[in-house]
PQR file of N, CA, C, O and H, with PARSE charges and radii, in Angstrom:
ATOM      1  N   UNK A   1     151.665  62.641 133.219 -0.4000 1.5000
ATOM      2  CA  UNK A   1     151.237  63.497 134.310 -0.0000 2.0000
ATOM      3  C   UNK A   1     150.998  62.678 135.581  0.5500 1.7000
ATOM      4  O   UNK A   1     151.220  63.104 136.715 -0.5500 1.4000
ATOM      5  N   UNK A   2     150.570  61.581 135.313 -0.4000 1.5000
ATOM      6  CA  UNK A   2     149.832  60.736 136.731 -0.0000 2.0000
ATOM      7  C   UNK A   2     151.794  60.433 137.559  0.5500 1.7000
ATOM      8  O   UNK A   2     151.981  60.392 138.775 -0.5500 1.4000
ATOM      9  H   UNK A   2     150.390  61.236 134.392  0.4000 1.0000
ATOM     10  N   UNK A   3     152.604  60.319 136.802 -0.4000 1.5000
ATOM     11  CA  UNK A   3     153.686  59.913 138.225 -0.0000 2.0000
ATOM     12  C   UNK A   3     154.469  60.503 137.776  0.5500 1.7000
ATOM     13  O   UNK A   3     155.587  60.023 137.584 -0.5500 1.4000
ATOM     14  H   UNK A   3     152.452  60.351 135.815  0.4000 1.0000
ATOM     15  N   UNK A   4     154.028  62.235 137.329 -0.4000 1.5000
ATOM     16  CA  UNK A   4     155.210  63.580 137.633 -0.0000 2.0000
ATOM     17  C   UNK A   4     154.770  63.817 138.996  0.5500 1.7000
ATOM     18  O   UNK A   4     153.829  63.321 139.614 -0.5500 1.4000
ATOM     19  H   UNK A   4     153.121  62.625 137.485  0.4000 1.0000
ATOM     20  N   UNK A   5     155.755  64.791 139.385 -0.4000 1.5000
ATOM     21  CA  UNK A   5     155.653  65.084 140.609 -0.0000 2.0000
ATOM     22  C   UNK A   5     155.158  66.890 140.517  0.5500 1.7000
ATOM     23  O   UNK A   5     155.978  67.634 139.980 -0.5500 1.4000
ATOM     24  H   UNK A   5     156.520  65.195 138.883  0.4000 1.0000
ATOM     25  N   UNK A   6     153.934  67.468 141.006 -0.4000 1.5000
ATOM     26  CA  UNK A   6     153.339  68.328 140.636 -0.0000 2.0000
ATOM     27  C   UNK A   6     153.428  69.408 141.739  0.5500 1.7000
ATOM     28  O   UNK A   6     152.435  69.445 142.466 -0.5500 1.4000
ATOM     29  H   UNK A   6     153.267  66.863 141.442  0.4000 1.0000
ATOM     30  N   UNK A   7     154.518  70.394 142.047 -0.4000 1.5000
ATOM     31  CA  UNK A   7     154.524  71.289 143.499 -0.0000 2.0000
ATOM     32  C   UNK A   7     153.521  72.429 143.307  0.5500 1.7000
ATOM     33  O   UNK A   7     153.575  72.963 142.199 -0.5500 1.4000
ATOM     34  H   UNK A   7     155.324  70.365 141.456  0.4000 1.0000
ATOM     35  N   UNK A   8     152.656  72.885 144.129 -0.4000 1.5000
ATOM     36  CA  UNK A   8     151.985  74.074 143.670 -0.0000 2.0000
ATOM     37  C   UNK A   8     153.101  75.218 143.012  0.5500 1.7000
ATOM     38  O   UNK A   8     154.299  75.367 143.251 -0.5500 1.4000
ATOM     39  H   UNK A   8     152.611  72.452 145.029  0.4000 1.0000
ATOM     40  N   UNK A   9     152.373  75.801 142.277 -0.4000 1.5000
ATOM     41  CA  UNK A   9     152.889  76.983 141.388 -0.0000 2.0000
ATOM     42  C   UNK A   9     152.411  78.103 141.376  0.5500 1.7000
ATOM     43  O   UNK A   9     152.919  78.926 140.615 -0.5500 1.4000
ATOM     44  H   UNK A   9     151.399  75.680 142.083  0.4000 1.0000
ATOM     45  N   UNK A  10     151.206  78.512 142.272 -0.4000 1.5000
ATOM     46  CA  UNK A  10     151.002  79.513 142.356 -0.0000 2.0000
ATOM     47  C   UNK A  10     150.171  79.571 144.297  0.5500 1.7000
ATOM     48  O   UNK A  10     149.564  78.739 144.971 -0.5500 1.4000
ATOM     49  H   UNK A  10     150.793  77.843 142.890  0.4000 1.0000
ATOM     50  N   UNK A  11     150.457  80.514 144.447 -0.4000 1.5000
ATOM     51  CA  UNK A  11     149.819  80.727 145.819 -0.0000 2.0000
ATOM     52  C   UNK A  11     148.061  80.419 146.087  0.5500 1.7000
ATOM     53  O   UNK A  11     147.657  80.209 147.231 -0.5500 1.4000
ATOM     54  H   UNK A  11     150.950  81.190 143.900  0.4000 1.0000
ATOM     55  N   UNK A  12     147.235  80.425 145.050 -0.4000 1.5000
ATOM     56  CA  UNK A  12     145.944  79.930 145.006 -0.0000 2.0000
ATOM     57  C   UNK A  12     145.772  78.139 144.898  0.5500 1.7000
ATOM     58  O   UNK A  12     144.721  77.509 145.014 -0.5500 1.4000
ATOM     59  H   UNK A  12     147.563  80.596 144.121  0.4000 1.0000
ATOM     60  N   UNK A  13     147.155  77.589 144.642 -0.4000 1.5000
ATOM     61  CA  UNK A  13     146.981  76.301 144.618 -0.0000 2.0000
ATOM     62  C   UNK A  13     147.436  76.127 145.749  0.5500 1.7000
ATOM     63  O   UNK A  13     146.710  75.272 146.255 -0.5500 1.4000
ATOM     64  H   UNK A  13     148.009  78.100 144.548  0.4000 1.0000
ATOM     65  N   UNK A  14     148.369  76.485 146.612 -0.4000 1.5000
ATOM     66  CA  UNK A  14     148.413  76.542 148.055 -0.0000 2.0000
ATOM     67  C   UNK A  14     147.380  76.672 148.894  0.5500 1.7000
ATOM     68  O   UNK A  14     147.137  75.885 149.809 -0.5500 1.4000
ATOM     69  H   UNK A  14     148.959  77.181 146.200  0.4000 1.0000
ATOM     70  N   UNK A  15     146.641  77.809 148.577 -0.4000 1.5000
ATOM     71  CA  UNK A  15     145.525  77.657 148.837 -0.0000 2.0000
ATOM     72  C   UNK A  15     144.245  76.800 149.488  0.5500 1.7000
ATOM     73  O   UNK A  15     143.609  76.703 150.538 -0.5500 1.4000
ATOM     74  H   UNK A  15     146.838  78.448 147.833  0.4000 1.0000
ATOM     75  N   UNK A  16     144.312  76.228 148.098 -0.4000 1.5000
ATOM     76  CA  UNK A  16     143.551  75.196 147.814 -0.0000 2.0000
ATOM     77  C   UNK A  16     144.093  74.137 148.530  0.5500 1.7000
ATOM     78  O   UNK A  16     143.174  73.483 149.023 -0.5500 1.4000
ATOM     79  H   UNK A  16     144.829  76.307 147.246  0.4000 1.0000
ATOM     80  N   UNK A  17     145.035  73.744 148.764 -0.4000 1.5000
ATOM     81  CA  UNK A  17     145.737  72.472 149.213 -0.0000 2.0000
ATOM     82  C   UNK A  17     145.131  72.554 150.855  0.5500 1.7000
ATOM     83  O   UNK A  17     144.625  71.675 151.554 -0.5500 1.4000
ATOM     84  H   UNK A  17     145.782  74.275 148.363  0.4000 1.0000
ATOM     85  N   UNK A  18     145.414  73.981 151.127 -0.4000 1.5000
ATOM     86  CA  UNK A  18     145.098  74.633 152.709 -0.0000 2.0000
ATOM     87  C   UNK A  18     143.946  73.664 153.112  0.5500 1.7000
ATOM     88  O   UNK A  18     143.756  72.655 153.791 -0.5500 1.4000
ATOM     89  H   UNK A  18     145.825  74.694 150.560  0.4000 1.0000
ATOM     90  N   UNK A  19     143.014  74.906 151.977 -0.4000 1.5000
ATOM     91  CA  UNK A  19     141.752  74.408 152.033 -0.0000 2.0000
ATOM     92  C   UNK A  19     140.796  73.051 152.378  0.5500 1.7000
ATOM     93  O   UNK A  19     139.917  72.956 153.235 -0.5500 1.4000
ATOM     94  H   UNK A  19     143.169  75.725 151.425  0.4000 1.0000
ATOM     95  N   UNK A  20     141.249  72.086 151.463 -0.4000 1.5000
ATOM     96  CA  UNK A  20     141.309  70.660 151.733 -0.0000 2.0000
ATOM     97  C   UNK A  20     141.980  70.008 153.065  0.5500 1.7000
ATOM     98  O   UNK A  20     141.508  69.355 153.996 -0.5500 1.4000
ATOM     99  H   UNK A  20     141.962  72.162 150.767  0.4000 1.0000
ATOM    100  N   UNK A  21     142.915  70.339 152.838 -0.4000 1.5000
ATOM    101  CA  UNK A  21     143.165  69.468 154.894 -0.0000 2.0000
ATOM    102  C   UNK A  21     142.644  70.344 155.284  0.5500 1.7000
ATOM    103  O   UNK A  21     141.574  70.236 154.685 -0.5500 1.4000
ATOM    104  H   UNK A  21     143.298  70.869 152.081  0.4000 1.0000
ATOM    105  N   UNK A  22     142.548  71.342 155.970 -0.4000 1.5000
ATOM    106  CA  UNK A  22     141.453  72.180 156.802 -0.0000 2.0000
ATOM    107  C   UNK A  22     140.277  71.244 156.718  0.5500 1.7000
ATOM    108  O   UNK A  22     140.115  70.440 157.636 -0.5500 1.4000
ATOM    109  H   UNK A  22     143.418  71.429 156.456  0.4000 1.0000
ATOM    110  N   UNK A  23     139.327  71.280 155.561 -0.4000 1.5000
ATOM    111  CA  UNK A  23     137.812  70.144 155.724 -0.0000 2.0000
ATOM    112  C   UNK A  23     138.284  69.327 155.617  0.5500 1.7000
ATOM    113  O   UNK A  23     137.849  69.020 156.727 -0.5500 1.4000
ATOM    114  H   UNK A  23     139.458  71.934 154.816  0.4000 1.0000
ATOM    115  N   UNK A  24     139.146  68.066 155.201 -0.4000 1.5000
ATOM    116  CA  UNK A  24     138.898  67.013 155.645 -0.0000 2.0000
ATOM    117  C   UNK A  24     139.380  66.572 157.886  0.5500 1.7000
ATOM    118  O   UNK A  24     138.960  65.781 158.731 -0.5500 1.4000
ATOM    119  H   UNK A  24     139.499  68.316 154.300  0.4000 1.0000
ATOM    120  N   UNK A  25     140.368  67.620 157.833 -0.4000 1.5000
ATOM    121  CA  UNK A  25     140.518  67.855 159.373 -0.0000 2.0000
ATOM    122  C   UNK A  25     139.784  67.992 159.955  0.5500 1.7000
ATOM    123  O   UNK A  25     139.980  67.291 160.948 -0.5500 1.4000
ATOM    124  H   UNK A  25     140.709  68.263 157.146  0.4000 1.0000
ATOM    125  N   UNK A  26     138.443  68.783 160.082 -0.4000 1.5000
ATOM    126  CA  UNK A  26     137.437  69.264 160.336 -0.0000 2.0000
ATOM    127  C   UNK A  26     136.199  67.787 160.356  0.5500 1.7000
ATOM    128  O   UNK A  26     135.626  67.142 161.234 -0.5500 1.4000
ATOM    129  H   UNK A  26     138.283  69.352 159.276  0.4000 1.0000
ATOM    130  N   UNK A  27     136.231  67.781 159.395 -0.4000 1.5000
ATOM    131  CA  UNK A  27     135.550  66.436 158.718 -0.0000 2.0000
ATOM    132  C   UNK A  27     135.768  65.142 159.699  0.5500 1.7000
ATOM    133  O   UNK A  27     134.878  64.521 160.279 -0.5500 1.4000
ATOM    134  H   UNK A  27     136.696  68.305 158.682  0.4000 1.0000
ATOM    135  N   UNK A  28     137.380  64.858 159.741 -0.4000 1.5000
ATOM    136  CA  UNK A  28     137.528  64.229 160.772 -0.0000 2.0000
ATOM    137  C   UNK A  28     137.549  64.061 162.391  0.5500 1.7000
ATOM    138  O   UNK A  28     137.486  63.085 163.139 -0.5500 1.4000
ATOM    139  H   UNK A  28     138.103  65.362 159.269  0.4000 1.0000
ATOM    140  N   UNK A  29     137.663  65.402 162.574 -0.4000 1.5000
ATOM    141  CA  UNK A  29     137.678  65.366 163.674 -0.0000 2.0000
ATOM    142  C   UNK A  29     135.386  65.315 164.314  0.5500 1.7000
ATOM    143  O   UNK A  29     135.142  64.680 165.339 -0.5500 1.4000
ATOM    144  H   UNK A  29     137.715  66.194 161.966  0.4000 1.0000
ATOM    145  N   UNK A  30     134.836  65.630 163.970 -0.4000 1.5000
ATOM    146  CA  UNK A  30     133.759  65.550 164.348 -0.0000 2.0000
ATOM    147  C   UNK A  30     133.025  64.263 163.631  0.5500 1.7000
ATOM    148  O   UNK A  30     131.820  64.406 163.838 -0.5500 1.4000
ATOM    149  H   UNK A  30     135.034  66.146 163.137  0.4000 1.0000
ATOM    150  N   UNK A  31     133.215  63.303 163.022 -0.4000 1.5000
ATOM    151  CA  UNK A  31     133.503  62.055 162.999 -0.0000 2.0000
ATOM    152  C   UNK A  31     133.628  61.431 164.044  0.5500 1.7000
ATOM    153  O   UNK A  31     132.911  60.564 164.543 -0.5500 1.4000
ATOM    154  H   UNK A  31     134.194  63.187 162.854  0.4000 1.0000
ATOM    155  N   UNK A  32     134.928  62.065 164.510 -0.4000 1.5000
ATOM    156  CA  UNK A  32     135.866  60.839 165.758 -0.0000 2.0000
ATOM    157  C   UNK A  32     134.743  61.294 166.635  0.5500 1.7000
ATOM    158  O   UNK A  32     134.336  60.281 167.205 -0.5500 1.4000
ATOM    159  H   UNK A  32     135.511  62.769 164.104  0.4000 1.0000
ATOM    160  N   UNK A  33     134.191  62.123 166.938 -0.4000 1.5000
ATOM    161  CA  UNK A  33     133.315  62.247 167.917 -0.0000 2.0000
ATOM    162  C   UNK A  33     131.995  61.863 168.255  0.5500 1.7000
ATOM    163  O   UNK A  33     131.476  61.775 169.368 -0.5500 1.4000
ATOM    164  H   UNK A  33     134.522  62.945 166.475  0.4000 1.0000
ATOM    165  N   UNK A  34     131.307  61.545 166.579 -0.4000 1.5000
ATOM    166  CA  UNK A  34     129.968  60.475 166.275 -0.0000 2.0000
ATOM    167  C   UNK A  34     130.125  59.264 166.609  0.5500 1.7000
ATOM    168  O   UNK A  34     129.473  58.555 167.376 -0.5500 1.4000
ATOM    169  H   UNK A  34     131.729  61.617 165.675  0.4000 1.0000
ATOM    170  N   UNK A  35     131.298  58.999 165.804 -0.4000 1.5000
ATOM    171  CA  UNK A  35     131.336  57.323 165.790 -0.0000 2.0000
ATOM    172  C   UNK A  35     132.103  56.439 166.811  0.5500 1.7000
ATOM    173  O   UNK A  35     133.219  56.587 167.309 -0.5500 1.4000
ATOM    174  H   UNK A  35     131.827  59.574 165.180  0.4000 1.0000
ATOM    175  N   UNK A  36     131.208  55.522 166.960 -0.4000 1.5000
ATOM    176  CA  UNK A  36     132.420  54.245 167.558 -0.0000 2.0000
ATOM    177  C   UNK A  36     133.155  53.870 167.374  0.5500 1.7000
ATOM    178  O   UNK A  36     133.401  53.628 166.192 -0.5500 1.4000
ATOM    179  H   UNK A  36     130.302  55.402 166.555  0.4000 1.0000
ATOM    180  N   UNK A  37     134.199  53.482 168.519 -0.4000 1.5000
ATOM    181  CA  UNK A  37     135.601  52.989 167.884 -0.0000 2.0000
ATOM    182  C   UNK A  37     135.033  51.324 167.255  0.5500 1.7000
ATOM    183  O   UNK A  37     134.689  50.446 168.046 -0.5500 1.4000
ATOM    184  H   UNK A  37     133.999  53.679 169.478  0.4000 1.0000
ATOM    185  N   UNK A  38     135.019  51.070 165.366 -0.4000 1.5000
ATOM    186  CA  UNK A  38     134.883  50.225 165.174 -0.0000 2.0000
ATOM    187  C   UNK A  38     135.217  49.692 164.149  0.5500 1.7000
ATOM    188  O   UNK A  38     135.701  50.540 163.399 -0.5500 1.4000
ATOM    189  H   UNK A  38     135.298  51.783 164.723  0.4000 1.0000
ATOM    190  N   UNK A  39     135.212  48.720 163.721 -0.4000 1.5000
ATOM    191  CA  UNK A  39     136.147  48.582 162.279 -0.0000 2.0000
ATOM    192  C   UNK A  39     135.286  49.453 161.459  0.5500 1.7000
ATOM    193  O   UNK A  39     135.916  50.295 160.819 -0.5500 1.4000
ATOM    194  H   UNK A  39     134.818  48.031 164.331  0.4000 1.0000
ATOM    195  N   UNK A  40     133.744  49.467 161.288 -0.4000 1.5000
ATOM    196  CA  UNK A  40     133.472  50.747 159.877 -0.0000 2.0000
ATOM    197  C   UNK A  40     133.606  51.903 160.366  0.5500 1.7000
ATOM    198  O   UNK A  40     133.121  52.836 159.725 -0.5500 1.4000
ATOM    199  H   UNK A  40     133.233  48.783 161.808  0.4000 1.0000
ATOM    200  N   UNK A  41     134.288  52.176 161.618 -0.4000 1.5000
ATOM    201  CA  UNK A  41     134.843  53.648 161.592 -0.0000 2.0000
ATOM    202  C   UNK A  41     136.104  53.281 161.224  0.5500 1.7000
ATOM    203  O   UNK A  41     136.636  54.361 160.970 -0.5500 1.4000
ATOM    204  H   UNK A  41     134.682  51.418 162.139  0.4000 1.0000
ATOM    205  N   UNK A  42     136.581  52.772 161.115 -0.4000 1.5000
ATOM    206  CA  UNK A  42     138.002  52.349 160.863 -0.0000 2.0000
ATOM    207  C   UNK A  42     138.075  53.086 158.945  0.5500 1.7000
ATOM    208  O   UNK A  42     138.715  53.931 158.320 -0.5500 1.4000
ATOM    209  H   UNK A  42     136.149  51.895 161.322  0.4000 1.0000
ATOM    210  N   UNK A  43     136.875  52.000 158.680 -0.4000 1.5000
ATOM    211  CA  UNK A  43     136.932  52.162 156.663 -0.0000 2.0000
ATOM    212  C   UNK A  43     136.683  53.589 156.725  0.5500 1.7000
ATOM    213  O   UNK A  43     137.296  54.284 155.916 -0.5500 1.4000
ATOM    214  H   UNK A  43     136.355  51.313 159.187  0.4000 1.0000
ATOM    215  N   UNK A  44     135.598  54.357 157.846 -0.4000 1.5000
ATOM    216  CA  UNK A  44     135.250  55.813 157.327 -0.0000 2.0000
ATOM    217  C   UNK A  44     136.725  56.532 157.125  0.5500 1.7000
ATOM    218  O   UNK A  44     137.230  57.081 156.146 -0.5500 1.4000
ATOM    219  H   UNK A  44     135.099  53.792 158.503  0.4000 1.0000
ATOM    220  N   UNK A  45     137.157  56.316 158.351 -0.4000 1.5000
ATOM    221  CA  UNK A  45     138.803  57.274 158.013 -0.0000 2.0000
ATOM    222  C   UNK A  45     139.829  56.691 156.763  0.5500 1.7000
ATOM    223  O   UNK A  45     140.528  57.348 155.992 -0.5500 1.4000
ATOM    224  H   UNK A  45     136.747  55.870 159.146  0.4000 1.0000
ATOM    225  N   UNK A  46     139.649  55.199 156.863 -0.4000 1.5000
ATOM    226  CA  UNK A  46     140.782  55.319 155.496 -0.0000 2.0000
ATOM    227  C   UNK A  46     139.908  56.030 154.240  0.5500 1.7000
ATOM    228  O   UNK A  46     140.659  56.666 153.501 -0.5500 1.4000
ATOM    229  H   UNK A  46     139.082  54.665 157.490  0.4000 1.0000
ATOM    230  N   UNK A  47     138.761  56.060 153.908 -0.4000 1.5000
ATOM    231  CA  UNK A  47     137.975  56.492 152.806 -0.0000 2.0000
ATOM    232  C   UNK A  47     138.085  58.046 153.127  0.5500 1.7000
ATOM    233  O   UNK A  47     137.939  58.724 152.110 -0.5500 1.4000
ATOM    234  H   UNK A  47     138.150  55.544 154.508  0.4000 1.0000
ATOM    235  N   UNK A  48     138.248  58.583 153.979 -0.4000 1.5000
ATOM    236  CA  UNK A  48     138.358  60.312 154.332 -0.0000 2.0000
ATOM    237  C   UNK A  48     139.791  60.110 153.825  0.5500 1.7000
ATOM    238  O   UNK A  48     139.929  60.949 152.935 -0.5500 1.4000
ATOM    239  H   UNK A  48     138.366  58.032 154.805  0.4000 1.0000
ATOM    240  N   UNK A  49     141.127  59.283 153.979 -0.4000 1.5000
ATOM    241  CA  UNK A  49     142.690  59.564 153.648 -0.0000 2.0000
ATOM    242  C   UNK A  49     141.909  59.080 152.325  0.5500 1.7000
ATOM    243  O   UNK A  49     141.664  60.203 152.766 -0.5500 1.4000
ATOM    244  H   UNK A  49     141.015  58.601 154.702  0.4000 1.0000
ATOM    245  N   UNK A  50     141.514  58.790 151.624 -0.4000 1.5000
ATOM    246  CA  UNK A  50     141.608  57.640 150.483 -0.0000 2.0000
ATOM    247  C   UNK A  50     140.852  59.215 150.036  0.5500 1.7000
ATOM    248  O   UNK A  50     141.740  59.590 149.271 -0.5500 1.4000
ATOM    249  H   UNK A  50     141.713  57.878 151.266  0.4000 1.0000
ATOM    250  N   UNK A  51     140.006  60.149 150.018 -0.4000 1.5000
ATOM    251  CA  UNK A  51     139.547  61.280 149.423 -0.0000 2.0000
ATOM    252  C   UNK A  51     139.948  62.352 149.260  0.5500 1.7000
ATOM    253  O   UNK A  51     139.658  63.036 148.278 -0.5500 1.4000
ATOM    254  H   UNK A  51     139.284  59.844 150.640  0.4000 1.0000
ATOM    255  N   UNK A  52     140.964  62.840 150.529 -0.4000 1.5000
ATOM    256  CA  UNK A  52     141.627  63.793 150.758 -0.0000 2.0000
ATOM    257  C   UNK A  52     143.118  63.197 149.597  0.5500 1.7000
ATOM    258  O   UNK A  52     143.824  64.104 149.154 -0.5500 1.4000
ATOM    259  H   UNK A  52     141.199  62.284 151.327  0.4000 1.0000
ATOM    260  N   UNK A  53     143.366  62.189 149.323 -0.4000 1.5000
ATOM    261  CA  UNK A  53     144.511  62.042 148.708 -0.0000 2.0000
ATOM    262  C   UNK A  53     143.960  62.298 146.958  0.5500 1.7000
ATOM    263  O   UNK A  53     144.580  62.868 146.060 -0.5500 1.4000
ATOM    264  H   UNK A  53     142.793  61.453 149.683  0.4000 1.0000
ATOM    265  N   UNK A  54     142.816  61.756 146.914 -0.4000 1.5000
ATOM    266  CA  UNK A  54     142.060  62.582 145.282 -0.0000 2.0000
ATOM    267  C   UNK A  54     141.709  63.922 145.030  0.5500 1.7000
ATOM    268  O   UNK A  54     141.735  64.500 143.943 -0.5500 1.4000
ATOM    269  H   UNK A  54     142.312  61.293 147.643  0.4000 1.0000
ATOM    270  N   UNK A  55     141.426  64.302 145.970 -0.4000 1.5000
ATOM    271  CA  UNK A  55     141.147  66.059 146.250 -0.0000 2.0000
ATOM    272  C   UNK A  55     142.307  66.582 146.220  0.5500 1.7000
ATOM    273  O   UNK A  55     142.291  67.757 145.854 -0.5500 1.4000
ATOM    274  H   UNK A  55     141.405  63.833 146.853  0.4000 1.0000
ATOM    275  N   UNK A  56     143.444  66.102 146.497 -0.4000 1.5000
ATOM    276  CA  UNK A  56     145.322  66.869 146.412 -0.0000 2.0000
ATOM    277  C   UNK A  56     145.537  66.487 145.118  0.5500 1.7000
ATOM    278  O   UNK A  56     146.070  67.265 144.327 -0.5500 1.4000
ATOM    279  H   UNK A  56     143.457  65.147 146.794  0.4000 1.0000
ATOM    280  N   UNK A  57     145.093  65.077 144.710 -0.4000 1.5000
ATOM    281  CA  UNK A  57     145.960  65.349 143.302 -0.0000 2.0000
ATOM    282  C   UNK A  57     144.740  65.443 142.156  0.5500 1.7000
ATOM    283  O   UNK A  57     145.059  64.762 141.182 -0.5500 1.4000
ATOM    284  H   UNK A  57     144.660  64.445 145.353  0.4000 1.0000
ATOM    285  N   UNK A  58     143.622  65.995 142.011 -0.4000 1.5000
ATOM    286  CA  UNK A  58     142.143  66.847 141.567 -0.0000 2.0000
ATOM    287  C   UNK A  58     143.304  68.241 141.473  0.5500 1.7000
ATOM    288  O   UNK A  58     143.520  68.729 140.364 -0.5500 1.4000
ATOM    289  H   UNK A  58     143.363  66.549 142.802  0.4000 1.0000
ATOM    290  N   UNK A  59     144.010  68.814 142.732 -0.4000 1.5000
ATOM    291  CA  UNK A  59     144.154  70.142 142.712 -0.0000 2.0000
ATOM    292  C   UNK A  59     145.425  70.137 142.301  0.5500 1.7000
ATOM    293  O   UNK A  59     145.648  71.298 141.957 -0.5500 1.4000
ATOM    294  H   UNK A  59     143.834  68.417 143.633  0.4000 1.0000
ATOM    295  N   UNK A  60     146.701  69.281 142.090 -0.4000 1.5000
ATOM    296  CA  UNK A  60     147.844  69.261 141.809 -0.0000 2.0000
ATOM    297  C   UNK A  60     147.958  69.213 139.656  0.5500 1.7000
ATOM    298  O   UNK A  60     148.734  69.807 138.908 -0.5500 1.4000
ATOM    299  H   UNK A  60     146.521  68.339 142.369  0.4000 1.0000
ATOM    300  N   UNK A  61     146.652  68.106 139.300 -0.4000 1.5000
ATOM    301  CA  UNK A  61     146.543  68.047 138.256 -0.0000 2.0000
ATOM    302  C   UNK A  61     146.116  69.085 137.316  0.5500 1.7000
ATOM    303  O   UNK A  61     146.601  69.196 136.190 -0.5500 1.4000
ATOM    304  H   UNK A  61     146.021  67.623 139.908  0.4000 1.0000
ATOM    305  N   UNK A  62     144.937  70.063 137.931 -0.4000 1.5000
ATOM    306  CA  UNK A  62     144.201  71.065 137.005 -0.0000 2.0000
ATOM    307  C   UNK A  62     144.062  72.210 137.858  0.5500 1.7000
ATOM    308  O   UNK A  62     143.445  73.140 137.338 -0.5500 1.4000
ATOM    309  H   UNK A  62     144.543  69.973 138.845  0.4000 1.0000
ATOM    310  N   UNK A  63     144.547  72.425 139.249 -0.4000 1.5000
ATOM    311  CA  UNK A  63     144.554  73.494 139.365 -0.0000 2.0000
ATOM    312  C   UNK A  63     143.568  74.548 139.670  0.5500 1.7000
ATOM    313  O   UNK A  63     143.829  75.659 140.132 -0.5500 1.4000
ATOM    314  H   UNK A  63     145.048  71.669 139.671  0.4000 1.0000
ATOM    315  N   UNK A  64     142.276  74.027 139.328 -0.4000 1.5000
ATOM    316  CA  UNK A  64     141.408  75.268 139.633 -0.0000 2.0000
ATOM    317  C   UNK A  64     140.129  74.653 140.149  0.5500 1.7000
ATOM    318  O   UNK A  64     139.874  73.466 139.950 -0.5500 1.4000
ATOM    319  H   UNK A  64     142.064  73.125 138.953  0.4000 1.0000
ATOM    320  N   UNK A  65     139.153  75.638 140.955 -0.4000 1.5000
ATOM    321  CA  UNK A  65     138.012  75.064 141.936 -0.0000 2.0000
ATOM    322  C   UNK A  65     136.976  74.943 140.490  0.5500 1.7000
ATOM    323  O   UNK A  65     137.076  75.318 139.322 -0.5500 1.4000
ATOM    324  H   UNK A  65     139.361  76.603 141.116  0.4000 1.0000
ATOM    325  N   UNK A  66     136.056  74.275 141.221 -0.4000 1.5000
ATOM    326  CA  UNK A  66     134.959  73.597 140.508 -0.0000 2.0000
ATOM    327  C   UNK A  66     134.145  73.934 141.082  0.5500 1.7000
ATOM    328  O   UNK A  66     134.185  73.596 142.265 -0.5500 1.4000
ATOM    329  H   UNK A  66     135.975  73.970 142.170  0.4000 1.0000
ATOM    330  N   UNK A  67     133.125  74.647 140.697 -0.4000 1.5000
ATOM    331  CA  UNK A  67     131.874  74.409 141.113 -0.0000 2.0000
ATOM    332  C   UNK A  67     130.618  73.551 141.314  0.5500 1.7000
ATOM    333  O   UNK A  67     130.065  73.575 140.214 -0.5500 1.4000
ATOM    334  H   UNK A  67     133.093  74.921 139.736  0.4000 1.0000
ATOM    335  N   UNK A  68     130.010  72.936 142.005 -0.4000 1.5000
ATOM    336  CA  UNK A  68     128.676  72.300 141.955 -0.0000 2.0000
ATOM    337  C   UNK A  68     127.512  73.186 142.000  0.5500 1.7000
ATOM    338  O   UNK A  68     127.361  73.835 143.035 -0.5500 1.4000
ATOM    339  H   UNK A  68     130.459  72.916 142.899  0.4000 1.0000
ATOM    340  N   UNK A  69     126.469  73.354 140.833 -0.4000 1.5000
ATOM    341  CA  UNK A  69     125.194  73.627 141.015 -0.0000 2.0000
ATOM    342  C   UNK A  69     124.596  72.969 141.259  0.5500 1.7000
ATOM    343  O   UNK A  69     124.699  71.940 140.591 -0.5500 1.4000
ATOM    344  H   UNK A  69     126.591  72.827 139.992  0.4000 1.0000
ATOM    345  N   UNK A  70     123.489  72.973 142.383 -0.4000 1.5000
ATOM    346  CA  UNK A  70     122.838  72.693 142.833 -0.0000 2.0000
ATOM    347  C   UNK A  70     121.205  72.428 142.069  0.5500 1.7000
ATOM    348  O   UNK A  70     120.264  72.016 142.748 -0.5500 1.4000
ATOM    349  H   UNK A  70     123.405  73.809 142.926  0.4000 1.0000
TER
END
C-alpha cells in the first residue's frame, strides 16, 4: 500500500482532500502574516508541507474522517 498509487474513489475523499489544502492554505497564509521572514519560519512551512503531505496520504490510505474527543 505505502508505494501504490491511491486516486480518490469516491467524491467524499475528494472532499476530504479539498478539505485539507483549504486548512492548511488557510493555516498558511495567516502564518505568513505572524511571522518573520526567518529561517524558523522557514522550518514552520516545510513542517505545514511535511503535514499536509501526511494528512493526503492519512486520507488516500483509509479514507475516512476521524474524530478527536476532547
Amino acid at each position: 500500500m505505502r508505494f501504490n498509487h491511491l486516486p480518490p474513489n469516491t467524491d467524499d475523499v475528494v472532499s476530504q482532500h479539498q478539505a485539507v489544502r483549504r486548512e492548511i492554505r488557510r493555516l498558511a497564509h495567516a502564518l505568513n502574516e505572524l511571522l518573520p521572514n526567518t529561517r524558523e519560519t522557514s522550518m514552520v512551512f516545510s513542517r505545514l508541507e511535511e503535514a499536509s503531505y501526511w494528512a493526503h496520504a492519512s486520507i488516500a490510505r483509509y479514507g475516512y474522517v476521524h474524530t478527536l474527543s476532547a
